[in-house]
N, C-alpha and C positions, 0 to 999 in steps of 0.2 A: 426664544425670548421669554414668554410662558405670561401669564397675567399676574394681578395683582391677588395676591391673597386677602379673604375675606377680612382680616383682622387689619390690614394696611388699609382696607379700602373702607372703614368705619373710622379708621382716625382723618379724615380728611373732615367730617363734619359737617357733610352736605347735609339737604332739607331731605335725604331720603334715610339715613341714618340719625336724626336729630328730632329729639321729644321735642313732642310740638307745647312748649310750655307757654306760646303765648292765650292759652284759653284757660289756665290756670284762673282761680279768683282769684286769691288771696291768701298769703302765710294765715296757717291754725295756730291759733294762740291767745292765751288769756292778754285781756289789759294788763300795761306794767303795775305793777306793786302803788298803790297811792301813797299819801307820804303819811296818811293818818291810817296806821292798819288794824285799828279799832271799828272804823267808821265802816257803815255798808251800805252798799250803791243797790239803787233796784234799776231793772230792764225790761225790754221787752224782745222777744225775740219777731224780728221783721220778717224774715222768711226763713223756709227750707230749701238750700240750692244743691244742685249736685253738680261736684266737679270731675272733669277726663280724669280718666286713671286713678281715679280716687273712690273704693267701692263701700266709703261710708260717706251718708249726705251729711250738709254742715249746717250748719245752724249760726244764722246772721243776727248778733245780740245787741239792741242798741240801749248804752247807759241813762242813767239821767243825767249827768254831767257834760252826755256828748261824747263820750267814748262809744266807740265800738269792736267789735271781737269778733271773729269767726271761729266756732269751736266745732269738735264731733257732737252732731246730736243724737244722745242717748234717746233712746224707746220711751216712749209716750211723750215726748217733746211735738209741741206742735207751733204753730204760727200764731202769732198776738199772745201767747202768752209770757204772762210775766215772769220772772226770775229774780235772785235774788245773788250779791255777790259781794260777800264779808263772812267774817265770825259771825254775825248775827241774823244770818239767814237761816232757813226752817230746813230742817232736813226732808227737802223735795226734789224730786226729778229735775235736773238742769239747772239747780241752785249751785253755785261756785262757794264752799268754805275750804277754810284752812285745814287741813287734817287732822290737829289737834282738837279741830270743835264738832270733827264726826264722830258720831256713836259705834262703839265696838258691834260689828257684826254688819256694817252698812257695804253694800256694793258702789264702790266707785270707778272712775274712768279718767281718764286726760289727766293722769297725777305727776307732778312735779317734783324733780329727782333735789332740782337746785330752788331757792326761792325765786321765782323770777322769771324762768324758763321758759315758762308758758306750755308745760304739759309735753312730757317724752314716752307715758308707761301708758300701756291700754288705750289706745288710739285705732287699733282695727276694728273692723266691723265684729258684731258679737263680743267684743272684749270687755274684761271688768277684774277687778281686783276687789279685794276685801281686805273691811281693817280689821287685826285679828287682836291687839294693845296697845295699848299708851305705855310707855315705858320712859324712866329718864334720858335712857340712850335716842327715842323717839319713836316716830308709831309703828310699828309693828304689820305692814302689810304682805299680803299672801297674792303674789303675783297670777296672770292666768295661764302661767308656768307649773303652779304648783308648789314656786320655789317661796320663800320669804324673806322679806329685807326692812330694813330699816329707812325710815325718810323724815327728814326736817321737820319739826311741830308747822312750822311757817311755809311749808308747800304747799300749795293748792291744790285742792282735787272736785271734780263733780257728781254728782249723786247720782247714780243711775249707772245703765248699762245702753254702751253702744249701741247704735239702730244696726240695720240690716243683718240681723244674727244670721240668716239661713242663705245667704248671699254664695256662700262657696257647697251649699247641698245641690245647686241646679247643677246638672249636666251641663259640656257645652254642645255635647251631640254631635257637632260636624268642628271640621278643621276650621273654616272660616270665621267661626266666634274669635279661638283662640287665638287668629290672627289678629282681630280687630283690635282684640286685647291689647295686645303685644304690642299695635302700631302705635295705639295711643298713650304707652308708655316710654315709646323711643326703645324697646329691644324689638332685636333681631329674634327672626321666631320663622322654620323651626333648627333648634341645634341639631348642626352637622359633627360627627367626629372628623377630628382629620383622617384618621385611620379609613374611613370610609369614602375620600376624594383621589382624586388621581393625582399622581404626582405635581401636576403643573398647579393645581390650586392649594396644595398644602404640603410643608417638608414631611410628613407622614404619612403620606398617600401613596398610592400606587402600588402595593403590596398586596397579594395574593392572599397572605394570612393577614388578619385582622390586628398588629403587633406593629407600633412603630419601626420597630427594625434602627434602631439607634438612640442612645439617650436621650432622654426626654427634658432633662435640665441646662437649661440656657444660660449665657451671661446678660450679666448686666448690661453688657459693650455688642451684644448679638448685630446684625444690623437688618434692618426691619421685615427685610422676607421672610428670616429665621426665625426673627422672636417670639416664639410660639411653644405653649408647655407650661413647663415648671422654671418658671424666669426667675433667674438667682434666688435656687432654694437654696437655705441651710440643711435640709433634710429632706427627703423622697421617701415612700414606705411607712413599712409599719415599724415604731421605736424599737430598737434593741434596749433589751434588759440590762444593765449594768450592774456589776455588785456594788455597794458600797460598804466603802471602807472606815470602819471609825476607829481611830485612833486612840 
């Protein structure tokens, strides 16, 4: 009869396969966009919290207006201090401006692709982009890729560089870290190959040599003991070269 495969037995979505997201705080995100985007709000930030599975602390921003926001707090950010969040804030640590009204060569963080967003770029710990020009196409950022791109004069971004920059230098030294890790993300930890299970836990198992020992691309229509692999590739391997023909 054999059991149930690892991969069956995670879609069921018990409390033992399922992130535990009720200790989550709160969605990171700037305030929506106000409706005068001239005007600029001050705040204060109320505390530094840190949330599960989330290895940058946030920083809890409360407006004058009565808004509040949970955002990544950048390095030197600390508790009761104030902030600033418009075009007309000073170019400081944890000040929220538009990116059109930061100064070329400024390190920023939690940059916004679309207006509005509430911040998708540079959100890990130690992350920061820079703005490299102004340009009519728009600004001109050098991502912590390397690569460069373009973003909306009207996206927001914050000044500074993410907190916990040396967060991934510690070792974890024993396996038990890595698990805690893991649990408090909701993965399974540590991966197994199938190749390495015996028959009854996985259709790749039980093989002498280390080699599936039959295709590894599945259907779509597979039924769920099988579906494991490469599930409805278009392609497997490394690309073949094609000539192309031009006419």
């Amino acid at each position: 009869m054999g059991k149930r495969i690892l991969v069956r037995r995670r879609g069921r979505g018990t409390s033992v396969f399922r992130a535990p997201t009720h200790r989550r705080i709160n969605e990171v995100s700037y305030p929506p966009l106000p409706v005068r985007t001239s005007e600029t709000l001050k705040g204060t930030v109320e505390d530094i919290l840190h949330e599960p599975a989330r290895g940058t602390p946030l920083a809890l921003i409360r407006f004058e207006d009565g808004g509040r926001a949970y955002v990544p707090a950048p390095e030197g950010l600390s508790a009761q201090r104030d902030v600033s969040f418009g075009p007309g804030a000073n170019v400081e640590i944890g000040n929220i401006k538009p990116i059109n009204s930061i100064p070329e060569g400024t390190m920023i963080c939690n940059i916004e692709l679309r207006p509005g967003d509430g911040g998708k770029i540079a959100r890990a710990s130690g992350a920061y982009a820079t703005v490299v020009a102004h340009t009519p196409m728009g600004t001109e950022v050098k991502l912590p890729s390397g690569k460069a791109i373009y973003v909306g004069d009207q996206c927001r971004a914050m000044i500074g560089v993410v907190a916990a920059a040396g967060r991934t230098e510690k070792p974890f030294l024993k396996a038990g870290a890595i698990e805690a890790l893991m649990s408090s993300r909701g993965r399974r930890w540590p991966v197994v190959k199938g190749q390495a299970m015996v028959s009854a836990s996985h259709p790749y198992g039980g093989g002498r040599h280390k080699h599936a020992g039959k295709p590894t691309t599945v259907s779509r229509d597979t039924p769920p003991g099988r579906k494991v692999g490469l599930i409805a590739a278009r392609q497997s391997g490394r690309a073949k070269k094609r000539m192309r023909i031009i006419a």
